[in-house]
C-alpha positions in Angstrom: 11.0 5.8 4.5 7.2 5.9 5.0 4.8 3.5 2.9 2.5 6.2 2.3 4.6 9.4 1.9 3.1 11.9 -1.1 -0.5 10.2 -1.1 -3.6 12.0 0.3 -5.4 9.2 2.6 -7.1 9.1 5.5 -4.3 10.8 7.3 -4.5 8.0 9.8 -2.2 5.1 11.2 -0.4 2.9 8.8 0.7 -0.7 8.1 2.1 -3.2 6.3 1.7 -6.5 5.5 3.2 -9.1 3.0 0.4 -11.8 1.7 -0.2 -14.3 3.5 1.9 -17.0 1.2 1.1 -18.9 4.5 0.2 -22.3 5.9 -1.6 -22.5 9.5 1.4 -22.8 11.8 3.1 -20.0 10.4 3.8 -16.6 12.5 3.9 -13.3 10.4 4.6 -9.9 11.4 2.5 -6.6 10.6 5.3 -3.4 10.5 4.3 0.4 11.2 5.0 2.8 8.2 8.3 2.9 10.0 9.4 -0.9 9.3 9.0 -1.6 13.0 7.4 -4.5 13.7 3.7 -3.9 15.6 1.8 -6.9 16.1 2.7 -10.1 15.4 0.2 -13.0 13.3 0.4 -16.3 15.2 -1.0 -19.2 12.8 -1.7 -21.6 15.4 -0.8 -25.4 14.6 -2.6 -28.4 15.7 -6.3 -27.3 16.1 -9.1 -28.5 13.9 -10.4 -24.8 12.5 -8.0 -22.3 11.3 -7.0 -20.2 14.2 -4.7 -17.5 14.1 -4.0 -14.7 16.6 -3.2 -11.2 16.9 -0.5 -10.3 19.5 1.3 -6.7 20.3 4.9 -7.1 20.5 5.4 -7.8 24.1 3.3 -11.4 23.3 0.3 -10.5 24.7 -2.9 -11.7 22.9 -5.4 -9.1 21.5 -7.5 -11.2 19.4 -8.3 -15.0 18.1 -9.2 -15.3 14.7 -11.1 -18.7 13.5 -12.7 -20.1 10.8 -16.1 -21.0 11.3 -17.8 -24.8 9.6 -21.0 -25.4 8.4 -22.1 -21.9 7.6 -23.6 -21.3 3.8 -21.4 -18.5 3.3 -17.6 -17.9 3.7 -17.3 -17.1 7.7 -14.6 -15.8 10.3 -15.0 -15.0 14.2 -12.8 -12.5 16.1 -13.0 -12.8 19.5 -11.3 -11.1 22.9 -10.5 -13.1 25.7 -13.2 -16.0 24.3 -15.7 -13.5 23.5 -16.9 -12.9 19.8 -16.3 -9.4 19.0 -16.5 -9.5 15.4 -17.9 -11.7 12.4 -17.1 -11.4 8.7 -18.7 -13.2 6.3 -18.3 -13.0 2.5 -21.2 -11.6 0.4 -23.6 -14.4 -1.5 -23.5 -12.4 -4.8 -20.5 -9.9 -5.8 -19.8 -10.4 -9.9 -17.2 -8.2 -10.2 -16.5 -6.8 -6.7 -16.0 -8.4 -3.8 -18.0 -7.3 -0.3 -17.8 -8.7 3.0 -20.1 -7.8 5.9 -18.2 -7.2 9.4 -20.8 -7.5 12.2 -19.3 -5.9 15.5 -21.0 -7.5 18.3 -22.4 -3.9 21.1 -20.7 -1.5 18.2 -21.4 -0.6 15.0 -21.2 -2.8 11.7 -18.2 -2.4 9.1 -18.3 -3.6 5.3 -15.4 -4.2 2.9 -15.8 -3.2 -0.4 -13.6 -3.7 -3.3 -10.8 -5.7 -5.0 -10.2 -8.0 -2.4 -8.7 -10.9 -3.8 -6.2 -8.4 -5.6 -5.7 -6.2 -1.9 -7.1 -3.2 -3.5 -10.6 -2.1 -1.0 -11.8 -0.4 1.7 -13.5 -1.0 4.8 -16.6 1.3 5.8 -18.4 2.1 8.9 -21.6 3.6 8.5 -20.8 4.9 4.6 -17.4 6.5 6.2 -14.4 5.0 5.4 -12.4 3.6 8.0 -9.3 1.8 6.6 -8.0 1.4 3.1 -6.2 -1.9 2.1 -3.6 -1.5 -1.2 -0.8 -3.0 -3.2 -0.2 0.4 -5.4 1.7 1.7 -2.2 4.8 -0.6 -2.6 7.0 -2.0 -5.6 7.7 -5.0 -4.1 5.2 -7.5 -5.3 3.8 -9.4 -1.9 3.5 -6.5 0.0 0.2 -4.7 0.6 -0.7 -1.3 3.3 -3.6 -0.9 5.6 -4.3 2.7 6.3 -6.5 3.2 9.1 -8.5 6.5 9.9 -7.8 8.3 13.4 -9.7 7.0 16.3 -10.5 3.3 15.4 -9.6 0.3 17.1 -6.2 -0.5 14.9 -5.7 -4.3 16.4 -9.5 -4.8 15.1 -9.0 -3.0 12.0 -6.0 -5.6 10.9 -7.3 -8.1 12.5 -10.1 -7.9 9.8 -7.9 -7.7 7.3 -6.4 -11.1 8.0 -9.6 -12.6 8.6 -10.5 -11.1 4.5 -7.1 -12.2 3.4 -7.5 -15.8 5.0 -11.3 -16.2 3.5 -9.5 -14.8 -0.2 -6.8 -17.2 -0.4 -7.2 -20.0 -2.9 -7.7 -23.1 -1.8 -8.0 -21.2 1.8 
């Protein structure tokens, strides 16, 4: 039973994630359209920053996501094997909207635009849309899908995601 079945997207790759009703420490799972589980969310305990991590299913670390202090705005590294790859920072000024800049260290720079708080944006490359984050795909209430366009770096995409969804959450 596919998330997505009867909607015209992006015709691309698709996931799904529950909220991240989460504490760091706590491990999390991101399914296919199928149910099966694709990469796994480990919140890693015991360090100062909020670190969490991206794994495929065989364990094997793709990406670290951490909070970054003393920055005026809202900020989140991802980075491959201690390298920054990727850093997300939360707009100064969004009344009614919220944007976040996605700067893609040697590639080119993403934005998320949208209802984020509420899961319902997208996330642009270049004024193309690349992925497409929503709660209308599911009746169950703590659920949200990613859909991600057809030749992008899927690990990055989500990994994105829970950087957004981390930097959303009250009291986060």
């Amino acid at each position: 039973m596919g998330l997505l079945r009867g909607r015209r997207g992006l015709e691309g790759t698709k996931y799904r994630m529950r909220e991240q009703l989460f504490s760091i420490g706590d491990d999390f799972w991101i399914e296919n359209d199928d149910g099966d589980r694709a990469f796994k969310v480990d919140g890693k305990a015991l360090r100062l920053r909020k670190t969490l991590v991206l794994e495929d299913t065989a364990g094997t670390e793709l990406f670290t996501v951490q909070e970054k202090k003393l920055h005026v705005r809202d900020t989140m590294e991802i980075e491959r094997g201690g390298q920054r790859v990727a850093t997300i920072q939360k707009a100064l000024i969004s009344p009614l909207r919220d944007r976040f800049s996605i700067e893609v260290e040697g590639g080119d720079d993403m934005d998320a635009k949208g209802n984020v708080v509420d899961h319902e944006y997208k996330i642009e490359r270049d004024g193309n849309n690349i992925a497409e984050v929503s709660k209308r795909w599911f009746r169950v209430r703590d659920t949200y899908g990613i859909e991600i366009a057809p030749g992008q770096d899927d690990a990055l995409i989500l990994a994105v995601t829970v950087c957004i969804d981390q930097m959303t959450r009250v009291g986060g």
